[in-house]
N, C-alpha and C positions, 0 to 999 in steps of 0.2 A: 544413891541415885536421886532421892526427892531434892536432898540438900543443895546437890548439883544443880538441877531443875531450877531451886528459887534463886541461889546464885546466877545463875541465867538470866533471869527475870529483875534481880535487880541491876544487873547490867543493862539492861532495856530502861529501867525506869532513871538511871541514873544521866539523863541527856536535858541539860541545862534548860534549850529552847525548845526540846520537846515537849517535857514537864508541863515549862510555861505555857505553850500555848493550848496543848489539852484544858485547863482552866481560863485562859483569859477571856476566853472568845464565848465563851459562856456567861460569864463576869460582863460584860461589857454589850451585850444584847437586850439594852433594854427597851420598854416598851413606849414606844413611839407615845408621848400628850395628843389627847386626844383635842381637835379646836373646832367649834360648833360650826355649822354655815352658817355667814353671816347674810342679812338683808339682800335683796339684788339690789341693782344701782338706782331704780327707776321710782324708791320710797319717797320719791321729797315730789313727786310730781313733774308739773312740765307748764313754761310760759306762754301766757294764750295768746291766740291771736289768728294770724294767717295760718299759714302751714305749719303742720308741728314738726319740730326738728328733735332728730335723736341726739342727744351728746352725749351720756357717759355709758361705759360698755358694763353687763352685767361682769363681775370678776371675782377671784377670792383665794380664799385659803383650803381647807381642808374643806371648807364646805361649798366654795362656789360663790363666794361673794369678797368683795373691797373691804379689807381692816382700814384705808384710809378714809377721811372726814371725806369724802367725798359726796355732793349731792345730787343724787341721778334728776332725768327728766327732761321733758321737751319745754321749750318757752311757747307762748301761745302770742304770736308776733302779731305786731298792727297792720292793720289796714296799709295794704300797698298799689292804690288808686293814686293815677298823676294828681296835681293837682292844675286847676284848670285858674287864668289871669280872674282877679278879681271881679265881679261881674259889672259891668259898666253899661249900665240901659242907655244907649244912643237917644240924647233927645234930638227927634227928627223935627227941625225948624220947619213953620215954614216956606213954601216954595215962592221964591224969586218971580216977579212978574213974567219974564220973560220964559222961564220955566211952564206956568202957569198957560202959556201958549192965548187962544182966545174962546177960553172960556167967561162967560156972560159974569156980569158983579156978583147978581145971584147967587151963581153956582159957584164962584169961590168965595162968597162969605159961607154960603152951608159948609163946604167942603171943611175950609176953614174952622168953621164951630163944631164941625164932627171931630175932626182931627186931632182938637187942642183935648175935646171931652176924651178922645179914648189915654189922652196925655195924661188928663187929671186923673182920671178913676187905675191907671197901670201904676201912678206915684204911691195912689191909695193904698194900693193893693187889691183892688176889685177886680178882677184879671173876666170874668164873666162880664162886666160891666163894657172894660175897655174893649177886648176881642167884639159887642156889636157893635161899638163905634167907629171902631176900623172898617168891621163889615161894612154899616153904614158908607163910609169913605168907598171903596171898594165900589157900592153899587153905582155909584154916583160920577166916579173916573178910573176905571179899571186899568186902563193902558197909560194914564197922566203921572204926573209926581207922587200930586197928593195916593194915586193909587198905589204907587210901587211903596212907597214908605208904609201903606199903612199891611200891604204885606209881610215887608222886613218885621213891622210887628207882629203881627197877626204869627209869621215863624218864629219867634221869640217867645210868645206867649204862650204858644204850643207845644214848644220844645218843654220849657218850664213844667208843663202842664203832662207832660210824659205822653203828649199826640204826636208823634212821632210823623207818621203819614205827611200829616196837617202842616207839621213843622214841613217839611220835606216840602210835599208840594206849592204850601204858601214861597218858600224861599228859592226856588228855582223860580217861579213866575219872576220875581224883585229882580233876578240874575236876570231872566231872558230880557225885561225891559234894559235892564243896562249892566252888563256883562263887563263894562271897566269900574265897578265899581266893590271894592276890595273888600269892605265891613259887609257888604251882603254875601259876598265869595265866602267871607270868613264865616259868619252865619252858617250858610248853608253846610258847610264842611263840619261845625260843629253838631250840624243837627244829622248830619251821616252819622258823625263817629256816637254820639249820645243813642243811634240805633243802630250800630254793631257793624254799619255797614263802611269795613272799615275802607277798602279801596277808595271809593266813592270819594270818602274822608280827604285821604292824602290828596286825590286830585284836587279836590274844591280848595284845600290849604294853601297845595303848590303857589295855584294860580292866584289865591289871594297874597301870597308872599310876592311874586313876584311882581303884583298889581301897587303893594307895598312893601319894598323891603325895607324902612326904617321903620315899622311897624313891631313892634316886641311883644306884643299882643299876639299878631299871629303869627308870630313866628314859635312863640312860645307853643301855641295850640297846634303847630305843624309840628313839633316835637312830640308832643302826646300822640296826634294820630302816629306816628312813627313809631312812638314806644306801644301801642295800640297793635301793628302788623309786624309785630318783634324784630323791627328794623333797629336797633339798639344803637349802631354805630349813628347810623344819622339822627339820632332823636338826641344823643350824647352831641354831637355837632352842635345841632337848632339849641339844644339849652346853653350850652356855653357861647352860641356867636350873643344869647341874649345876654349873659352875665357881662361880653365882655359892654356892651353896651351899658346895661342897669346893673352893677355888682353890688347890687343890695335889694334884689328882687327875690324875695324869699320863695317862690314858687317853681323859681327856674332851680336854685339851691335844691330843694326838695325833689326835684322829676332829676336832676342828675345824680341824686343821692342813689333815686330808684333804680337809675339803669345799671350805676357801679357797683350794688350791691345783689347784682346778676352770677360778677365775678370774683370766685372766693378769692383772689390774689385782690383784690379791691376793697376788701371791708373796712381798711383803715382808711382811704378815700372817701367811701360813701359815709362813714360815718362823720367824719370832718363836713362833710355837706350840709348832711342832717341837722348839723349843731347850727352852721352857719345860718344854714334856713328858719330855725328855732330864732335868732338872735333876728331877720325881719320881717317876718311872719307877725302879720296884727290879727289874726283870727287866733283865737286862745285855743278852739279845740285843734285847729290845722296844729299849732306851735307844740301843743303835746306830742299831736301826732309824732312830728318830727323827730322829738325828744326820742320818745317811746321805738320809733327806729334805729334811733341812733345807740341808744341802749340798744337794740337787738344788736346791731353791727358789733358793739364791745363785746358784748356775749358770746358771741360764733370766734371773736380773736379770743379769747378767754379772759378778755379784763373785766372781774367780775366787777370786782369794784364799782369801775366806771359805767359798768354798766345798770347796776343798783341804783347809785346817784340818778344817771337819765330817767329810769322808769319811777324814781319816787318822784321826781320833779313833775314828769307826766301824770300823774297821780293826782297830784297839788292841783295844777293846771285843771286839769280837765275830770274830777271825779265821777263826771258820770259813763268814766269807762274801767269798769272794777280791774281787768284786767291787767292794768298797766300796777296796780296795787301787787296784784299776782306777781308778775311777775319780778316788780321788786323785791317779794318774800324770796323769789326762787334764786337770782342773781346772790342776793344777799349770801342766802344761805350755805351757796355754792362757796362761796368766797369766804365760809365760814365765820359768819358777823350772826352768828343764832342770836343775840339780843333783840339785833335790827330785824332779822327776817322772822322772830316771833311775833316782833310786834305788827308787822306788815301784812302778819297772815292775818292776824289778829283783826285790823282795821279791815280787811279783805272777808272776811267771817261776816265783821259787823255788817256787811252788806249781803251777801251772798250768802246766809248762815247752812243752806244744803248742799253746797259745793263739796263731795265727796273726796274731790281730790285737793284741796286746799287743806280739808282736814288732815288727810294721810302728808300732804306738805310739812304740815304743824307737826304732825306725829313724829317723821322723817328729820325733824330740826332736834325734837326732845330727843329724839334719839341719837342723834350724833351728838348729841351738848348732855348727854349721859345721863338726863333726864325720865328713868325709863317709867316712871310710874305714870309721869304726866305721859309719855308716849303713847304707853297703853290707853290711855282715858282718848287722846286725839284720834286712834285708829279705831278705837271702840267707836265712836262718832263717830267717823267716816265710812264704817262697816251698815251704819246702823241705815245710809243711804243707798250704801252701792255693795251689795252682796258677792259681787262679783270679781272684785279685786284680789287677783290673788298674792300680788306682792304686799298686800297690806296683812294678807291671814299669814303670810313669810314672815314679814317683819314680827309681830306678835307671838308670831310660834318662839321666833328666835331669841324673844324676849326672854320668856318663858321658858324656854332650852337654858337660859345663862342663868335663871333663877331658881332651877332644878327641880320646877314643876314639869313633871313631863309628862302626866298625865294629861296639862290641859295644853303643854305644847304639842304632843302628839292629836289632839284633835283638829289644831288649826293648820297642819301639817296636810293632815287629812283631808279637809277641807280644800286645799289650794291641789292634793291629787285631783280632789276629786272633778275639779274646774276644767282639767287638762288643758291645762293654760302650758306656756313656756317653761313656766316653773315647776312644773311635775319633776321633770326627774331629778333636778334639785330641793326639791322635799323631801325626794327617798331617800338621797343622801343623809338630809337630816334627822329623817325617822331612821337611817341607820344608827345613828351616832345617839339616839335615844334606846336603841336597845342597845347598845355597848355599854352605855350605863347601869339599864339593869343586868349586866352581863349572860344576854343572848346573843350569842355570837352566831350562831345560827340564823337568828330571827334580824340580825343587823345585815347580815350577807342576804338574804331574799332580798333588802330593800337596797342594797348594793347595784345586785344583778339588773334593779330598775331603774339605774342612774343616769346620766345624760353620758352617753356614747362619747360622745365631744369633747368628754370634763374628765381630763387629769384626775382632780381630783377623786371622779369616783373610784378610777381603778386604783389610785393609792390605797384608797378606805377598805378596797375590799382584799388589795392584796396584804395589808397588816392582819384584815380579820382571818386569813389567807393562814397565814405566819402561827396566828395565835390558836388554829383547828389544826398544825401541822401538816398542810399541806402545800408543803414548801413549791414544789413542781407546780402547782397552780397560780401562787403567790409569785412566782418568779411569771408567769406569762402576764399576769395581772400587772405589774407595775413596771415590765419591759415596755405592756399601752404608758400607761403613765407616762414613762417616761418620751416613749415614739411623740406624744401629745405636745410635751412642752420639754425640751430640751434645755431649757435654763434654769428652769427650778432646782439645785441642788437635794434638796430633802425627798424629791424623787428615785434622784441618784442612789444616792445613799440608801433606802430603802429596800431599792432593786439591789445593792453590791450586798448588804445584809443578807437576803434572798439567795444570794450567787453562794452566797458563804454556807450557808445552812443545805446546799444543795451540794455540799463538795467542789464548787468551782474557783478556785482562788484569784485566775487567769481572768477570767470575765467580773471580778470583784472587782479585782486593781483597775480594769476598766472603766468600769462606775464610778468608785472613788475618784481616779482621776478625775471626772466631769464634775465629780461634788467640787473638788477645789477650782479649777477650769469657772465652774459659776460663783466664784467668790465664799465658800463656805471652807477656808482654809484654817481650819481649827486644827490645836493640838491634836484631840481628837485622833479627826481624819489622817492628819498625818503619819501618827504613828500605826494606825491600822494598816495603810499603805506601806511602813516601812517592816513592819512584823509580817505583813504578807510576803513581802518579797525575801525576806529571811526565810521565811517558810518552804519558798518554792531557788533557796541556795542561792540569791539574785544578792548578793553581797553590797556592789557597788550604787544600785538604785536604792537599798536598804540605807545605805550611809546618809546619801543626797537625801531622803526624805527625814532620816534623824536631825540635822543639821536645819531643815524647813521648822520642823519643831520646836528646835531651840531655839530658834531665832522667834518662832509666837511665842511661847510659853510667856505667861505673865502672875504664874502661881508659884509657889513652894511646891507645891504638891503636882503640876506638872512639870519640875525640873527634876522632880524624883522620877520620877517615869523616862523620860528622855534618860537619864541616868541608866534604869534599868534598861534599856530598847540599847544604852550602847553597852549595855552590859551583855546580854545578846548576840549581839553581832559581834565581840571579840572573844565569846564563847567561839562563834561558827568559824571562826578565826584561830581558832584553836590556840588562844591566845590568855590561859583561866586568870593569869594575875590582874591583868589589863582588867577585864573583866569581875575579876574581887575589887579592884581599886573601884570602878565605876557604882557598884551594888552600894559601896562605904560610904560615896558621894553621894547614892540616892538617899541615903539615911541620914544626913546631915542635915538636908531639906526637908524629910519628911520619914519622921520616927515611925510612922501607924501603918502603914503600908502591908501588908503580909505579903506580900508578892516576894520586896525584897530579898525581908531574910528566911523565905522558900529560898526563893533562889541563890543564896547565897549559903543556907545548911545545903545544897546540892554540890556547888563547888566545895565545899570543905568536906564532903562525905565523898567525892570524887577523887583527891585528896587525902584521902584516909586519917584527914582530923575531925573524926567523931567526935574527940568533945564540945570540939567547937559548934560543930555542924547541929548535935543534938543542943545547944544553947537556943541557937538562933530560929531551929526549928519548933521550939518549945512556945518562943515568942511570936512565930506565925501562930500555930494551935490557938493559940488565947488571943489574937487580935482578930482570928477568922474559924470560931469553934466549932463552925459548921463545913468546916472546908477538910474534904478526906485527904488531900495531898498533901497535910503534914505528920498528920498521924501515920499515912502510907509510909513516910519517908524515915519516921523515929522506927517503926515499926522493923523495916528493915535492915536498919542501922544496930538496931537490938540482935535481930538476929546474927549479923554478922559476925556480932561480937560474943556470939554462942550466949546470948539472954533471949531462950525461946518464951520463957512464960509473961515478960516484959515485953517483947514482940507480937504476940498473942493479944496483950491487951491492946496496944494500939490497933492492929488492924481491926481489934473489936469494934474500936473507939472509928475508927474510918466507915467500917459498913454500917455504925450507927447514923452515922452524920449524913451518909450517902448509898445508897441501897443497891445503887448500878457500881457502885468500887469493885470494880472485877478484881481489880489487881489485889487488893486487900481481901479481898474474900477469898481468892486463891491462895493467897501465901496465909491467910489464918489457920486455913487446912491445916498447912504443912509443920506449922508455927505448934500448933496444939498438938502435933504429931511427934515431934520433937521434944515437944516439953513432957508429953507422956512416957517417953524412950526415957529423958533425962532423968523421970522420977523411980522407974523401974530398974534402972542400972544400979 
């Protein structure tokens, strides 16, 4: 009856793809590389200026950050004030006899010598001196020529002078005396807009435009009040009817630069302005300015290039605006020229030497140009200003993660918790992956559990450490997030079908897989897990199609062995063993070392009832895989067969040595020792 019994039993163990896949799927479970969190994106800082602009998105790998040279950070953009026609002091002549009406010789030689004196000392620059000379004028003919002109000044010199009121009410008196006349219109309109009042403004323009419309002067300045009352379309109008007039009027260039680069489908417009504006622009720091725009505009299209060139240029031009230096490190560095953008920080230091964030700049360059020592030394300076940054305690942690000091990467880890900055729950991640080093996997999942909600990544981290505490049911909800998160990453996929695997679900594996290949991860690999799944679950036809996917990647010896075995396999389930011997003989051709094969192939020959073959080739799995029970199981029972109970005895001994869970070997040693005990007492 026993005898019966393991005869039984090795009728069960005698199933080609069963055999196989009790081992393979074991075999082939291995343990996911672990890969640090890198930096976020935001390390290299940001271009100064106007408004800060976001550009690169924090991103990554296992850890929640960018493997690409990528340089995060906002630029600090220039000043975006119109610019206003060059200033042109009206020298008022002056007045005509007949102007002069009949006033006594007297009273227009005085008027006269007051007049010219507030002339002299406004050339001077005595602006206290000239404003009593006009007064003077003023007391003397308040409603005459000489009085209106010495108003027009008097609002001029108060405008200058940041008297707003004064300006105001000096230049509507100049208006009310004579209201056709256009450069006090225009005056007056500029001394609205120069106090914010901007209505006011466009009226007083209009009417000077229309008092003068060949005037480009104010037509120019009716453009600013327009871009002033975010009338954009008209102030775009007023500068262009001036280009078409003067097209080498670097100011009108520059205020249409401003309104085009309102609109983001416009940035390659407004930057062509900006240049042009730069090229007749005579005021050196205006012409930086320019520059230093027109570099922003390349930046937001992402030429980083060109946009590097513009801000150093600005730089040259006008040094006493550090910024523009800044920002050429940042352009630079983005566009990955780390030579140039070190040395830009560099020059940008020389000036600025406590700028926190130009340091972590610097730090942000050594570190993409792999420079990490110098790294550390720039962010360690950077730290030493601004305590509070916590992408710079990231960066440094992570340094320090890749250097396998994790003691002092876990403090700056810490650190950046402890800020509760954006960066918290991507430092837990990191502090997970620093106790998976010192293998707490316990102590790595608490810092899991704290991860950013939002980030694939954590659920991946936590459903491997998931996988590796065997709780696969967990590990499988953990990385179905993961995946729900980001549906292209493959390495998600595959994760979760691992998962499916280890949970009994074959069905919802092949699922997975498919999406690993579906995102471009169409490795041998994959595809043969895909086609030994559907072997598995009798799916014949899909099992073929995915061998044939295989063969066509394989680019090894030793994956054309495999594909070999996979159609050795399925002309097994085929019921078809020669087909299936030919293929096992063909995977040997390519690849001698394998023990799978000739497992598999002492199973067909002991199926077959050629033991001696079968024990040859089984001999030679044993000793390529001494720790593998499935050949000793299989000599074992081939011994018995052949009524060699105490030679069958030792192999299964030799099986539950190598593997402690060999049910099957343990069972039949029983019977084995039982037998050979009969044998000696007969």
């Amino acid at each position: 009856m026993k005898g019966k019994y393991l005869v039984s039993i090795l009728a069960l163990v005698f199933s080609l793809a069963g055999a196989y896949f009790l081992v393979q799927w074991a075999r082939e479970e291995a343990v996911r590389a672990r890969r640090e969190v890198r930096p976020p994106n935001r390390a290299v800082s940001a271009l100064k200026g106007l408004v800060p602009t976001g550009l690169l998105k924090k991103g990554g790998d296992r850890t929640g950050s960018s493997r690409g040279k990528e340089v995060p950070g906002t630029i600090r953009p220039p000043e975006r004030k119109v610019l206003e026609p060059a200033e042109e002091r009206r020298e008022i002549k002056v007045p005509s006899e007949s102007q002069l009406g009949g006033l006594a010789g007297r009273t227009k030689e005085t008027l006269r010598l007051r007049y010219n004196l507030g002339l002299v000392n406004l050339e001077k620059g005595d602006l206290a001196s000239a404003l009593d000379a006009f007064r003077g004028v003023i007391e003397i003919d308040p409603q005459g020529e000489y009085g209106r002109r010495a108003f027009i000044q008097i609002g001029i010199i108060s405008d200058q002078l940041g008297d707003r009121r004064e300006a105001i009410h000096s230049l509507r008196k100049a208006v009310r005396l004579d209201p056709r006349d256009p450069l006090a219109m225009h005056d007056l309109g500029l001394a609205y807009l120069h106090a914010g009042k901007i209505r006011e403004a466009v009226t007083a323009l209009e009417e000077a435009a229309r008092l003068a419309p060949s005037n480009m002067q104010i037509l120019l300045n009716l453009g600013n009040s327009y871009f002033a009352s975010e009338e954009f379309s008209r102030a775009l109008r007023s500068y262009e009817a001036v280009l078409q007039s003067e097209p080498r009027n670097g100011a009108a260039h520059f205020n249409r630069g401003l309104v085009l680069m309102r609109n983001s489908e416009k940035y390659a417009a407004a930057a062509a302005s900006f240049d042009t504006a730069a090229r007749f622009l005579s005021d050196v720091r205006e012409r930086a300015r320019a520059r230093a725009l027109a570099g922003l505009m390349y930046y937001k299209q992402g030429m980083l290039d060109e946009a590097g060139r513009r801000f150093e240029k600005a730089a040259e031009e006008d040094p006493e605006v550090p910024d523009y230096r800044f920002n050429e490190a940042v352009a630079k560095a983005q566009a990955g020229l780390f030579d140039e953008a070190r040395g830009a920080y560099q020059k940008y230091l020389a000036i600025r030497p406590g700028d926190a964030e130009a340091w972590f700049g610097l730090g942000s360059v050594e570190f993409l140009d792999q420079r990490y020592e110098k790294s550390l030394a720039a962010f360690g300076k950077g730290l030493s200003y601004d305590t509070s940054a916590d992408f710079a305690y990231f960066t440094v942690g992570y340094i320090l993660l890749e250097k396998d000091q994790l003691d002092r990467a876990e403090a700056m880890f810490r650190k950046v918790v402890a800020l509760h900055g954006p960066l918290a729950p991507r430092a837990h991640v990191n502090l997970g992956l620093i106790y998976e080093k010192r293998g707490d996997w316990k102590g790595a999942l608490a810092e899991y559990e704290q991860g950013d909600p939002e980030d694939p990544r954590t659920f991946y981290n936590k459903g491997l450490i998931l996988r590796r505490l065997q709780k696969n049911e967990e590990a499988v909800k953990a990385l179905r997030r993961a995946v729900d998160l980001d549906r292209k990453d493959p390495k998600y996929a595959t994760a979760l079908a691992d998962a499916y695997l280890a949970t009994g679900r074959p069905d919802a594996a092949i699922t997975e897989y498919e999406r690993t290949v579906e995102n471009g991860e169409a490795s041998v690999e994959i595809l043969l897990r895909l086609a030994r799944l559907n072997l598995q679950l009798e799916r014949l036809d899909p099992a073929g199609k995915w061998i044939e996917r295989a063969e066509s990647a394989a680019r090894s010896n030793k994956e054309r062995a495999r594909i070999f075995l996979m159609k050795a396999l399925l002309e097994d389930k085929r019921g078809d063993l020669a087909a299936a011997e030919n293929d096992l003989k063909e995977a040997l051709v390519f690849d001698k070392t394998n023990p799978d094969v000739y497992y598999n192939l002492g199973i067909i020959y002991s199926r077959q009832l050629r033991y001696d073959e079968a024990v040859d080739v089984l001999r030679v799995a044993a000793r390529l895989e001494p720790n593998d029970a499935r050949a000793y199981t299989q000599l074992g029972n081939i011994y018995y067969r052949r009524g060699l109970p105490e030679e069958a005895a030792r192999m299964f001994e030799r099986a539950v040595k190598a593997d402690s869970q060999a049910v099957e070997a343990a069972f039949n040693l029983v019977r084995a020792r039982e037998a050979a005990k009969r044998e000696r007492t007969e």
